[in-house]
KEKE-3310 file (N, C-alpha, C; in steps of 0.2 Angstrom, whole numbers, plus 5000, padded with zeros to 4 digits):
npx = (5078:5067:5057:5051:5041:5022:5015:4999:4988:4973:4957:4951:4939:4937:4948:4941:4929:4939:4944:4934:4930:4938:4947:4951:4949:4954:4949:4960:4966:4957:4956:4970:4977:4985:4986:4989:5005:5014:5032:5041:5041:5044:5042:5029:5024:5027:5019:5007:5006:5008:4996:4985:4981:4968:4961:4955:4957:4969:4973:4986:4990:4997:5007:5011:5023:5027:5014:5007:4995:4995:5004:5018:5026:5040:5042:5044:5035:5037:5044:5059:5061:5058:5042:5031:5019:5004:4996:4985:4968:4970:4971:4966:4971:4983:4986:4995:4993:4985:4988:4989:4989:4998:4997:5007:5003:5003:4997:5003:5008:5017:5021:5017:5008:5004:4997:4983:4965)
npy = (5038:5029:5016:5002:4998:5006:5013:5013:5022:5017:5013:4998:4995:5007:5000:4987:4992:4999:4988:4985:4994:4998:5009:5019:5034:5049:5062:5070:5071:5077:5088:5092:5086:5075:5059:5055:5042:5033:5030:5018:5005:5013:5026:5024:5022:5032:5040:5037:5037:5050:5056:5046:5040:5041:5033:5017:4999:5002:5000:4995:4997:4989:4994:4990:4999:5000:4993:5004:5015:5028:5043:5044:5055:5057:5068:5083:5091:5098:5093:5088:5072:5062:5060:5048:5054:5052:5054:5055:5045:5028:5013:4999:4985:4986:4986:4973:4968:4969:4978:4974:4989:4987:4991:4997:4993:5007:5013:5018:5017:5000:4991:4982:4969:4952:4947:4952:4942)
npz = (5001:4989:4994:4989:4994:5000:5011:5017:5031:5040:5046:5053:5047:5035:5028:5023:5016:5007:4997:4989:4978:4961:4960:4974:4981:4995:5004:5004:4991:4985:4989:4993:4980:4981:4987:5005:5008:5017:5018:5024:5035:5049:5048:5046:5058:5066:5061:5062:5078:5078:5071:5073:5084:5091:5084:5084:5078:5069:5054:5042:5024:5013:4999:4984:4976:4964:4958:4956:4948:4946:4949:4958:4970:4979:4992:5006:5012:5022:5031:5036:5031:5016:5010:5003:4990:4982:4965:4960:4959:4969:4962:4968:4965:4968:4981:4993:5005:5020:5036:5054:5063:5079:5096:5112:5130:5133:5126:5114:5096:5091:5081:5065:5064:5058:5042:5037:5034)
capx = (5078:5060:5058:5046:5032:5022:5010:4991:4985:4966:4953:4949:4933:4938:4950:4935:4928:4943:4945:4928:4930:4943:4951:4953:4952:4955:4949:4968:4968:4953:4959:4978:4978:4987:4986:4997:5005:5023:5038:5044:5037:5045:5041:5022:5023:5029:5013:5001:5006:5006:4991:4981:4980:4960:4960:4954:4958:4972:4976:4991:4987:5004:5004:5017:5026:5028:5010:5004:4995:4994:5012:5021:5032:5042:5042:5046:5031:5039:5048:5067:5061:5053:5035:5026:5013:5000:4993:4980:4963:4972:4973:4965:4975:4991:4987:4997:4993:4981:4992:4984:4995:4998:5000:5011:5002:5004:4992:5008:5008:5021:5023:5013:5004:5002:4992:4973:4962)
capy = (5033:5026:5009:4995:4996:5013:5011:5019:5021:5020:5011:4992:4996:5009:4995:4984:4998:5000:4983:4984:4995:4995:5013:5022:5041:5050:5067:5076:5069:5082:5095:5093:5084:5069:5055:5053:5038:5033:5025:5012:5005:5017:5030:5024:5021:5038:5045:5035:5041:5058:5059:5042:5038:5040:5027:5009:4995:5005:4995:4998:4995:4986:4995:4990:5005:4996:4992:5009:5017:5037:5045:5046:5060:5059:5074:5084:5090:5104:5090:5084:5067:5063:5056:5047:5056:5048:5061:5052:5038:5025:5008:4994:4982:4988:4983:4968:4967:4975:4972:4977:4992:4986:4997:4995:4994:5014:5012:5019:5010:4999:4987:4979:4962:4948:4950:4952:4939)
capz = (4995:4990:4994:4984:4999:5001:5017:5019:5034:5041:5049:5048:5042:5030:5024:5022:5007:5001:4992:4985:4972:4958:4962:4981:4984:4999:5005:5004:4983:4981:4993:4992:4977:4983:4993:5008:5009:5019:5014:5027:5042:5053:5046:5047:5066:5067:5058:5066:5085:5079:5071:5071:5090:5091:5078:5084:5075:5064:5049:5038:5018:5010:4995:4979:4973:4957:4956:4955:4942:4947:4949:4965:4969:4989:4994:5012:5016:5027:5036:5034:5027:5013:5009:4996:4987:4974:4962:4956:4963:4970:4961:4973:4964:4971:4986:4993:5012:5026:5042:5060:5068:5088:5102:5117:5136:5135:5119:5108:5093:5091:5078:5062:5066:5052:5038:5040:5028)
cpx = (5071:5062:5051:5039:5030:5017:5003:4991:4976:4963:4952:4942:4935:4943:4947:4935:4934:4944:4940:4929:4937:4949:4949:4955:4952:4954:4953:4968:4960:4955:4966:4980:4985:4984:4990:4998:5014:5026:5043:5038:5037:5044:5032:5019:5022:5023:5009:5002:5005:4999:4985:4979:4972:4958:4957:4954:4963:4976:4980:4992:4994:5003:5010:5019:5024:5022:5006:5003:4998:5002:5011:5026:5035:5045:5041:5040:5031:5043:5055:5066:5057:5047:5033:5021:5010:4996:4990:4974:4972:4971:4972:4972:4982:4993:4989:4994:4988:4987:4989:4990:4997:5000:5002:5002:4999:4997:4997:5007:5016:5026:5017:5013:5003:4998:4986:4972:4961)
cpy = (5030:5019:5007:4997:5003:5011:5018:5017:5020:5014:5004:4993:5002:5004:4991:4987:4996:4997:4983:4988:4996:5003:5016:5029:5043:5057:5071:5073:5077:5087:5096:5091:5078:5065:5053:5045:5039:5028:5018:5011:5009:5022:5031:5022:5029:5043:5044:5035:5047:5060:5054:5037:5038:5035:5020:5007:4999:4998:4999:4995:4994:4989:4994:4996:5004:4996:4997:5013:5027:5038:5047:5051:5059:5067:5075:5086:5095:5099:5087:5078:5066:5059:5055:5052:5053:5053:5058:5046:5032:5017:5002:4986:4982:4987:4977:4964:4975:4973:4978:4983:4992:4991:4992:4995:5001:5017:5018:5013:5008:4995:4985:4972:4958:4951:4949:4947:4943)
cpz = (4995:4989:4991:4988:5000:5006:5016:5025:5038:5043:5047:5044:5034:5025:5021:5014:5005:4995:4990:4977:4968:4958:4971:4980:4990:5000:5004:4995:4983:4986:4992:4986:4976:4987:4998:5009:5013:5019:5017:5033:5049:5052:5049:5054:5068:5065:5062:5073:5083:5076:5069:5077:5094:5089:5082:5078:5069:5059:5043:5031:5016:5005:4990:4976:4963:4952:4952:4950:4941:4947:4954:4966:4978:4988:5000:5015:5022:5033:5033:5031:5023:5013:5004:4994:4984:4972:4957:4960:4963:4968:4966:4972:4964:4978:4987:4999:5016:5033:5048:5061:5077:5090:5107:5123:5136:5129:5113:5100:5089:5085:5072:5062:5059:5048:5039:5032:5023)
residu = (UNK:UNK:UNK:UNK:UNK:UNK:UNK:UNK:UNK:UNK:UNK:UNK:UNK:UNK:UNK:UNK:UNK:UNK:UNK:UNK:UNK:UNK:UNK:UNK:UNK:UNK:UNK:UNK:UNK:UNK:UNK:UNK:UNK:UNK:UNK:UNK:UNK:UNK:UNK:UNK:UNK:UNK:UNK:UNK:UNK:UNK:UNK:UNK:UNK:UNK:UNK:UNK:UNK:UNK:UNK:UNK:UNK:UNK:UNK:UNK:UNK:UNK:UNK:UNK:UNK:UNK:UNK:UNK:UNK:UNK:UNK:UNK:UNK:UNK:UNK:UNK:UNK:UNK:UNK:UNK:UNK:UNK:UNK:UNK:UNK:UNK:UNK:UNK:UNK:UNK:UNK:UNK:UNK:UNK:UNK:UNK:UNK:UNK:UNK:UNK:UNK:UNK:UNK:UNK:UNK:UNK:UNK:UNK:UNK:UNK:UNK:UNK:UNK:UNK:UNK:UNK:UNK)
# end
């Protein structure tokens, strides 16, 4: 079931850009024609060990479901759960929150950390 909050993943510096201009695209919007984005916080732990573990500084973009102009579809994705999609530039102004992604000791990441300024 989609909930209220959609999460980005990505760099504190590409977070940086991001807010500068007044929409956000993302390489998979011209190649796949969406943007990935995921639907809980567990869900976006679960992306970012699998495939965001090189990343320093990973920061996770609060994004309002609500706010968003492009149209969202969840969908599988070739996996049993589903995933937000955005099938359109992304709306900066729908961001709510940047928040750090912490790792454990083992460098897992574990949890998201307060909001960034």
């Amino acid at each position: 079931m989609p909930t209220g909050v959609l999460y980005l993943l990505m760099s504190r510096e590409e977070s940086d850009r991001f807010l500068a201009p007044a929409t956000f695209v993302t390489t998979s919007l011209d190649k796949e024609g969406f943007i990935h984005a995921s639907g809980s916080e567990a869900q976006t732990l679960r992306v970012a060990n699998r495939k965001f573990r090189h990343v320093q500084d990973l920061v996770a973009l609060e994004i309002s479901r609500a706010l968003v102009v492009a149209p969202i579809k969840d969908e599988s994705g070739g996996e049993p759960e589903l995933f937000p999609h955005i099938y359109g530039p992304l709306n900066t102004g729908a961001c709510t929150a940047r928040r750090p992604v912490l790792r454990d000791p083992s460098g897992a990441f574990v949890c998201f950390g307060p909001p960034l300024p």
